[in-house]
C-alpha positions, -999 to +999 in steps of 0.1 A: +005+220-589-025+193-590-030+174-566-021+137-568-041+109-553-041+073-543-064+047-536-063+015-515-083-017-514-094-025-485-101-063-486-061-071-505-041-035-495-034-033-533-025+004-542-040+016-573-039+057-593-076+062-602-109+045-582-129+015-599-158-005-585-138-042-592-098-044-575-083-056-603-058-071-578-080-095-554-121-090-578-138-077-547-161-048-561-167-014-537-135-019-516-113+006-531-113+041-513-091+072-513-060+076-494-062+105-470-029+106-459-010+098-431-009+132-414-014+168-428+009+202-440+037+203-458+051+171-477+088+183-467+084+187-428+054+157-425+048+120-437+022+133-463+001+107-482+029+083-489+021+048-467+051+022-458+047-014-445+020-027-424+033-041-389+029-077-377+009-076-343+008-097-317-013-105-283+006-106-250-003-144-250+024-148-274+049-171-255+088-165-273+121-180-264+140-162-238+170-151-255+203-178-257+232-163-239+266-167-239+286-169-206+318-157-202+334-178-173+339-145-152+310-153-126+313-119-119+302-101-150+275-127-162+261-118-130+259-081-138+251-089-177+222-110-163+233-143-170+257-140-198+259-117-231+230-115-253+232-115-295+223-082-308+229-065-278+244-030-272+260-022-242+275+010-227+303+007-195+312+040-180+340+050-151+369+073-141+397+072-159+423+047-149+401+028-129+403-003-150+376-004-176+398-017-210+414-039-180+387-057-179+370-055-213+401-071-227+402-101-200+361-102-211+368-099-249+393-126-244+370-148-224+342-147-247+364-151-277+375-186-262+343-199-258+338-194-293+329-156-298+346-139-327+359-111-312+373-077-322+386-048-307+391-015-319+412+009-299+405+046-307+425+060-278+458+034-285+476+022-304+476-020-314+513-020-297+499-007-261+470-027-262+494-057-272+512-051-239+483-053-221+474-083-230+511-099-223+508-083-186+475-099-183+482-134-196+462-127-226+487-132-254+473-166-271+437-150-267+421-151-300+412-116-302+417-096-336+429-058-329+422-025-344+433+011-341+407+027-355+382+062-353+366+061-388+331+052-380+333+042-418+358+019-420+351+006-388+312-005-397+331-013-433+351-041-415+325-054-393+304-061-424+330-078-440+347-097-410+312-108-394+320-111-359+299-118-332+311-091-303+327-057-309+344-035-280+349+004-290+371+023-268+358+045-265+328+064-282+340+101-274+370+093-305+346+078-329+336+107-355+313+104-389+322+119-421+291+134-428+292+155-395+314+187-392+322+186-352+347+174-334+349+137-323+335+140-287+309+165-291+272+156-287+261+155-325+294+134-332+287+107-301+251+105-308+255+100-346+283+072-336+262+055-313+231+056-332+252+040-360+267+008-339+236+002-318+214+001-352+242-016-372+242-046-338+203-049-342+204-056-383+239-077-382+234-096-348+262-085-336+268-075-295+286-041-293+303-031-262+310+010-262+332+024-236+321+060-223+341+085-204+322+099-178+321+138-163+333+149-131+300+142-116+300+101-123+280+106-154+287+093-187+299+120-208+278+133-243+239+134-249+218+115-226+200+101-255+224+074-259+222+056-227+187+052-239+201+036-270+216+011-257+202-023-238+226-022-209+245+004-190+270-005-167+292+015-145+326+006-133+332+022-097+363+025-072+387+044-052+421+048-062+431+041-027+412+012-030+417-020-049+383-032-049+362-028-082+321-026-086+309-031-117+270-021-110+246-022-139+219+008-137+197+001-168+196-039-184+165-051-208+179-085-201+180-085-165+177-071-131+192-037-126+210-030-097+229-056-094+268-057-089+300-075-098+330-070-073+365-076-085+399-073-071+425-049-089+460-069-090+492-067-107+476-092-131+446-078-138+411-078-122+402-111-103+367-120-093+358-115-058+329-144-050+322-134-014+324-095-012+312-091+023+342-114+036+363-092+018+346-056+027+351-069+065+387-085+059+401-054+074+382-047+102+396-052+139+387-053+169+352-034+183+358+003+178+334+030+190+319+047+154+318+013+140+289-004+126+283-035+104+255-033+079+237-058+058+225-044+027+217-059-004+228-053-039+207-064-068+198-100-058+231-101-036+234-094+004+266-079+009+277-066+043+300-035+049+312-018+077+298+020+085+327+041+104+315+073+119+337+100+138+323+126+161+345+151+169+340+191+189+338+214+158+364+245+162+343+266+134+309+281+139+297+258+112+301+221+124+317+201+093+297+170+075+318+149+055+302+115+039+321+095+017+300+065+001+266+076+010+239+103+008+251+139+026+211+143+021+200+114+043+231+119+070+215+154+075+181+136+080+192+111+105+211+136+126+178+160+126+156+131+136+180+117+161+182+156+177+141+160+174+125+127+188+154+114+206+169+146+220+206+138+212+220+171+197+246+173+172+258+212+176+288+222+174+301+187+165+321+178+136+301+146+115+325+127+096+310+094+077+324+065+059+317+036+040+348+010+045+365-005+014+353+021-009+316+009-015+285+029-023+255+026-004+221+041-011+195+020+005+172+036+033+179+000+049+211+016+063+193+043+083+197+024+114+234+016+108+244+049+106+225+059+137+243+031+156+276+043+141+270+075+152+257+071+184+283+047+191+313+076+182+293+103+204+291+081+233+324+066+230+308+030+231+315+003+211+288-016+196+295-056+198+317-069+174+292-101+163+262-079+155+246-062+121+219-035+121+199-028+097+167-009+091+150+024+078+144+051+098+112+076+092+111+111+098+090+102+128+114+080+144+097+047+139+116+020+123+107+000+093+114-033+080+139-033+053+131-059+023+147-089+019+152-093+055+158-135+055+186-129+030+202-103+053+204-122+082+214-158+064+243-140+046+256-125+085+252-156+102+272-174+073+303-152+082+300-158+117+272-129+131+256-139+162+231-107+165+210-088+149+194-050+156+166-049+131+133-033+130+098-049+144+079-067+115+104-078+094+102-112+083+134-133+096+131-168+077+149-195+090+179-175+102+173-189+137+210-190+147+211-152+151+197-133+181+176-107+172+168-076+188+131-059+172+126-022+181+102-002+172+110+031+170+147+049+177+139+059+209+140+023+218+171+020+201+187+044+215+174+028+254+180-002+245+217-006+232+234+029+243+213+027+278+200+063+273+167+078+254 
């Protein structure tokens, strides 16, 4: 076969089948040249010679508009969105089942669609009756909110064409299938095909498309990987059943900060915002218990304070027992080694049982030194006082280190009534001048100064 060439002028980018001094296109003479092709081998498996479009560049000088947003009214989930829901947007919301995630996409959808938002829902998991129903338990029946129950990836990108609305909810990815794949709906080639197609199909249309995930027994959102990269947002919706609190925390967001969290209230009318979290986190907590600590941690750009419960106990087995519910088994096993090596406080032969109270999840070092209190304070039998917060990292070393964010820590606890503070030496207090604070440097200290031993 011979071998077929192009050649490009330089000075206009006008494509022409055989060289020539002039461009016929532009007149400039000696600017054409051959096309050697984008890459090399074989035309089926590489780009070959054939060129596409040239991009438009920019410098990083270039000053745009920030987005516009669109808030919902639910202070709680602009929060986590980072200020409301962008157009063109694509985001993914993951959690157990039953925990409450079409609860609260339907009293979102709803929201949105009465400020203005033309709304659709399509159901691939129920019917339109039981979704129906949903919305009369909620309140949600004048909501204007159009309804499908739908899986055909086809039809459904067939109807959002036509329809043009302006935010989609699928519930949930795992049933949507393609008819150009052979698998079954919920297997890795069907849910990356699906979300490929409605995360592309949201970028061309301007459309903001809300995929609901189901998620594996280890917390994880079920199906390839790849499409939480897709997508601009991934939220994850977080509880115990024996709970009725609700964390919506967002883990990955292009339009704001990650880590930040949204706490609702489950009810028999659906999910109500919680604005102050800590006051509700500490609601239950009584009088000053030994094993009992109160720590101020901070989640995304909020400081939120939760009590730490610990339980030391004689273990009957050869292998002492630690149980951790809410934070790192990892880091409990670090604080108990360090507390044992530089403080000389053993933990043999004693059972370790760990808590988080109201069903939160914790995973900032900054709650080293509560769970050393809280465990110290079960050992010894002695309870720490009730009007007082630690915080603080601990190093393998047993010297203590300033947790960020240490003004907003302390303003947030003397707001709901915190005299006292055990924090580490160098942190920067602020203005929170209403608290008593106690600086240590190491946990030796610690361990002198509030327990009287070390």
């Amino acid at each position: 076969m011979a071998k077929t060439s192009s050649f490009t002028c330089n000075a206009c980018g006008a494509v022409h089948n055989k060289w020539s001094g002039r461009c016929d296109a532009c007149g400039d003479w000696n600017t054409i040249v051959e096309d050697t092709g984008l890459s090399t081998g074989p035309a089926a498996n590489t780009l070959g010679a054939k060129r596409g479009k040239g991009m438009t560049l920019t410098d990083l000088s270039a000053r745009e508009a920030p987005p516009p947003r669109t808030m919902s009214g639910m202070a709680e989930l602009d929060r986590v969105l980072g200020g409301g829901l962008v157009p063109a947007s694509a985001l993914l919301v993951g959690g157990d089942p039953g925990i409450g995630k079409s609860t609260l996409l339907l009293q979102a959808a709803s929201e949105f669609a009465r400020k203005g938002l033309k709304t659709i829902y399509v159901s691939g998991e129920e019917a339109s009756a039981q979704v129906r129903m949903r919305a009369e338990r909620l309140g949600l029946r004048d909501a204007p909110v159009q309804l499908a129950a739908e899986t055909n990836l086809r039809d459904i990108l067939t109807t959002m064409e036509a329809e043009k609305p302006q935010l989609v909810i699928i519930d949930s990815i795992q049933t949507m299938w393609l008819d150009t794949i052979g698998s079954a709906p919920g297997s890795v080639s069907q849910v990356r095909a699906a979300a490929h197609e409605l995360t592309s199909f949201a970028k061309r249309k301007g459309v903001s498309v809300v995929l609901v995930g189901h998620v594996t027994k280890d917390g994880q959102i079920a199906g390839p990987r790849v499409v939480e990269h897709m997508v601009d947002t991934v939220l994850y919706f977080e509880g115990e059943r024996g709970h009725q609190f609700r964390i919506l925390r967002a883990v990955k967001n292009r339009f704001g900060p990650a880590d930040e969290i949204g706490v609702f209230e489950m009810t028999g009318r659906g999910l109500a915002q919680v604005t102050n979290p800590s006051a509700l986190f500490l609601s239950e907590r009584g009088k000053p218990t030994p094993g009992s600590a109160v720590f101020a941690g901070i989640e995304g750009t909020r400081p939120v304070l939760v009590e730490l419960q610990a339980l030391v106990a004689p273990s009957p087995h050869s292998q002492p027992r630690r149980a951790v519910v809410g934070w790192d088994g990892a880091r409990l096993a670090m604080i108990l080694a360090v507390l044992e090596s530089r403080c000389g406080i053993p933990f043999a032969g004693l059972d370790v049982y760990l808590n988080v109270a109201g069903g939160m999840k914790i995973s900032e070092p900054a709650a080293d030194l509560a769970v050393a209190a809280a465990l110290l304070s079960a050992r010894e039998d002695s309870a720490l006082p009730a009007d007082t917060v630690v915080f603080g990292e601990i190093s393998l070393s047993g010297a203590l280190r300033p947790a960020p964010q240490t003004e907003n820590r302390l303003k947030e606890a003397q707001k709901l009534g915190f005299n006292a503070a055990i924090v580490p030496k160098g942190g920067k207090s602020g203005g929170a001048t209403g608290l008593t604070l106690t600086k240590l440097e190491d946990l030796t200290a610690f361990v002198g100064d509030i327990f009287g031993a070390g």
